[in-house]
N, C-alpha and C positions, 0 to 999 in steps of 0.2 A: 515387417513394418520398420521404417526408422525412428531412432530416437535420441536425445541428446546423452553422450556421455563424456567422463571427466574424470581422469584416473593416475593423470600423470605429473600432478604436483607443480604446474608450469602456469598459471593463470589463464588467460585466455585463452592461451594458444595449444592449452592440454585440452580445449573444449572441441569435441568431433561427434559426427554420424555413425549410428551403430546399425547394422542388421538386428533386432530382436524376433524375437516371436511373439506375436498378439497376444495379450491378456486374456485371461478367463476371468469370468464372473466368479468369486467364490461369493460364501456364506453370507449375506451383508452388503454384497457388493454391486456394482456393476459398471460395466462398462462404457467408458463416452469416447467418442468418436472426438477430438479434441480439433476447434476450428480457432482458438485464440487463449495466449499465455504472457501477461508480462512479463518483464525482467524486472529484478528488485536491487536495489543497489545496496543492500544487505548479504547479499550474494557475492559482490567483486572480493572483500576478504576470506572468503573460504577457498576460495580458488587457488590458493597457495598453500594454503594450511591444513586441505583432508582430502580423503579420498570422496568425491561430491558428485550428486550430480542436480546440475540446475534445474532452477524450475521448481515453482509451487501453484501459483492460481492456475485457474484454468476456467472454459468454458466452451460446451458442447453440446452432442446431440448422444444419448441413449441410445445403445444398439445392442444392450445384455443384460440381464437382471438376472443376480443370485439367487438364491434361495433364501426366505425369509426378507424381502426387501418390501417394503409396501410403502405406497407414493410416489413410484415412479414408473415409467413405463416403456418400452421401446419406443426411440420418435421424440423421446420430451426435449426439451434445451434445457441445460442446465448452467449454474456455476458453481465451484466451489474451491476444493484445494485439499491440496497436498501436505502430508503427514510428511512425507517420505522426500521430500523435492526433484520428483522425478515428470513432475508435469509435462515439459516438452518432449513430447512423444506422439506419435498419430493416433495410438490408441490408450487409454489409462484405465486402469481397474480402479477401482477407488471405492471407500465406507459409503453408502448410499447416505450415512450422518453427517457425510461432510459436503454434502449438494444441498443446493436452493432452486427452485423453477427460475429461470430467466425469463422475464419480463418482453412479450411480441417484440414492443420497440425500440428494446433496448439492443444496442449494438452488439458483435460476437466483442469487440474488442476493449467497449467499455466494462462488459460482461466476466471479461478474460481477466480485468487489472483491479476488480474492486476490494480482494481479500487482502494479502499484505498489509500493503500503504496505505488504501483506506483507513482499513481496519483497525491499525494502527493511529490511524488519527482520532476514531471516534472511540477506542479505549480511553486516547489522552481527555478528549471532553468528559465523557462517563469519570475520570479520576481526579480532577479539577471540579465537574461542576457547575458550567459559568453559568450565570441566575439575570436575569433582565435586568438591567439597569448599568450592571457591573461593567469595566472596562479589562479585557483581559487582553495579554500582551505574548504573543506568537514568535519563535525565531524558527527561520525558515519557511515562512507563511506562505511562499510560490512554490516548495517544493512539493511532494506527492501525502506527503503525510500533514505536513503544516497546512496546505490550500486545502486541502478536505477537513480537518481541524477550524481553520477560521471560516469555512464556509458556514459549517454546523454551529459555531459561537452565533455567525450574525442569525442564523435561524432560532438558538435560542430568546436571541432579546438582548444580547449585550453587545457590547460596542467592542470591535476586537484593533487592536493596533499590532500589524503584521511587519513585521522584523525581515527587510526583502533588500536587493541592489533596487539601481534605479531604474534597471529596463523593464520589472516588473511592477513599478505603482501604477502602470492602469490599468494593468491587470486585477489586481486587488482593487482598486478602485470602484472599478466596473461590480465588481461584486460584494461593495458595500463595505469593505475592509481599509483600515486609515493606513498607508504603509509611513514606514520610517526606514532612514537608509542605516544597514549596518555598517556595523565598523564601527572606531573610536569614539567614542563619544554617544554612544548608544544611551545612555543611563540618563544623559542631560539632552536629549531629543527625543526620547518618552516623557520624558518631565514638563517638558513641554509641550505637548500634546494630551497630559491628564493629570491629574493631581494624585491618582491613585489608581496600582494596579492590585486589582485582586487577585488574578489568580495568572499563571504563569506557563506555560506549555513549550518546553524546550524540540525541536525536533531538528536539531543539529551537531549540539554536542560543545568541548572546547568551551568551557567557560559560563555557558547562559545559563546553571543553576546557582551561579556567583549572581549574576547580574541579577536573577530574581530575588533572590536573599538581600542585595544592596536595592531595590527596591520597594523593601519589606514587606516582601508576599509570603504571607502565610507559608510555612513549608507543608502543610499538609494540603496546600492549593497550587504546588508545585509537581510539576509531572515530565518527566526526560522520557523519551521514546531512544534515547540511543547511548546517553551516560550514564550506565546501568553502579559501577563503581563509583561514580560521583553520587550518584543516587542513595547508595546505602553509605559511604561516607555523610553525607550530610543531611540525614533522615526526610529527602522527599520522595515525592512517588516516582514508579518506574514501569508503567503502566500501558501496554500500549494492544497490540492484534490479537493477542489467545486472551485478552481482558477484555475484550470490546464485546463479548455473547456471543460468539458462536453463530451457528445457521440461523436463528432469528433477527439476529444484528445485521448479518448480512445481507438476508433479506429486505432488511430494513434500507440499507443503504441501494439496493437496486433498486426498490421500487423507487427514492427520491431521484437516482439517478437516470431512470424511466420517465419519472416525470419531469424534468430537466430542474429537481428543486437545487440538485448536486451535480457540478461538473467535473468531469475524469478527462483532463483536456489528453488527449493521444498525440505524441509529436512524431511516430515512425513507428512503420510496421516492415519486418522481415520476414523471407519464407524460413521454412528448418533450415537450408540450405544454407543460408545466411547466418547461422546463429553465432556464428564468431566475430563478424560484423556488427550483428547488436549490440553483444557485450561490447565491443570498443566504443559505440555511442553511447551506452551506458555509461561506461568509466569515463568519456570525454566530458560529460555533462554542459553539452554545447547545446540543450535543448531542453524545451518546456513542456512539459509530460511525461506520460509512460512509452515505452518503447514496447513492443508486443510482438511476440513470435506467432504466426501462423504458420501449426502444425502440418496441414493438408500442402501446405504450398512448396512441392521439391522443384519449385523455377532454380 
């Protein structure tokens, strides 16, 4: 089978197809047949800095079960993710503890991109909190972890003001989210859009656990998904995908994403064959969505 590997310290262009040998099921495990895998943009810095190889969500079809595994079956669809980030592959062993049933209607690809980024966004809510009435204030609210983050605020009941450029406020719009334009003068065009932010969700980095401290957000209502040092320099939270629950959480976000309460907008799909291609959309970040490798496809 092929599979993605990454060994040669060089970024992108260290990224190639390997020959392996198909997985076995062992003790715990088993096997999926892998039809859809995003890319995470948490990934483009390792690519220089370890011996890596891409890839972590995934979503597919059961074709092996270990021993000791109960809840799944040959035939099932799954999603889940990888320990290990070796997702992009045509076939993956994987803990049967780290799968969820995939939802009939739910896409292979929306299927494929909900653990990461999502995930990451609804640890940030779970660590904030936001509470009906409240006003709470988003940096990076069109990106993969901000728009699933402010989607779940406006579900909670609070009023979310999304930190975005301009080509994205009708995009938030549309989905019930107030945008403001970043850049300078951020702190006095939230001010003027609310009198009061309570709680705060950074998921960019570069300064926005500053801005929430100068808008006197509780720091323990303060949550960074990516300035983990800023984080513990200045006692807020740092909270985000291994914090969100696990296979129940995730569940939880497919089925909203099934029922279209959450959208996982997809802006480009590639076959394996492409995987070097993606990664370059990836790092261009000339686009709105997840980018997603489809494993089966050696066009």
């Amino acid at each position: 089978m092929k599979a993605v590997r990454y060994d040669r310290f060089s970024g992108i262009d260290g990224i190639y197809l390997a020959d392996v040998p198909e997985p076995v099921a062992g003790p715990g495990e088993v096997v999926v047949r892998a039809e859809a895998g995003a890319l995470n943009p948490g990934a483009l810095p390792a690519l220089r800095g370890s011996s890596y190889t891409p890839g972590r969500d995934l979503a597919g079809e059961v074709v092996a079960v270990g021993a000791d595994v109960l809840g799944f079956a040959v035939g099932d669809a799954v999603l889940g993710w990888l320990r290990s980030w070796d997702a992009h592959a045509q076939f993956v062993a994987i803990p049967a503890v780290q799968l969820v049933s995939k939802p009939q209607c739910l896409s292979w690809d929306v299927a494929g991109s909900l653990y990461t980024t999502p995930m990451a966004g609804l640890g940030a809510i779970r660590a904030v909190e936001p509470r009906p009435g409240e006003t709470i204030v988003i940096s990076g609210a069109s990106g993969g972890v901000g728009f699933t983050a402010a989607q779940l605020t406006v579900r909670a009941g609070a009023t979310v003001i999304g930190l975005t450029s301009a080509a994205h406020f009708d995009l938030l719009r549309h989905h019930g989210i107030e945008p403001v334009q970043y850049g300078d003068g951020e702190r006095e065009r939230i001010l003027a859009t609310t009198d009061r932010a309570y709680a705060f969700i950074d998921a960019v980095g570069g300064g926005y656990i500053d801005l929430a401290i100068n808008l006197d957000v509780p720091r323990d209502r303060i949550d960074t998904v990516v300035d983990y040092r800023g984080a513990k320099e200045k006692g807020v939270k740092s909270l985000g995908t291994i914090d969100a629950g696990g296979p129940p959480a995730l569940a939880e976000l497919a089925a909203l994403a099934a029922a279209g309460d959450l959208h996982i907008p997809i802006a480009a799909t590639y076959p394996l064959t492409a995987v070097r291609d993606a990664y370059q959309a990836l790092a261009d970040r000339k686009t709105h969505g997840r980018i997603v490798l489809h494993p089966q496809d050696l066009a």
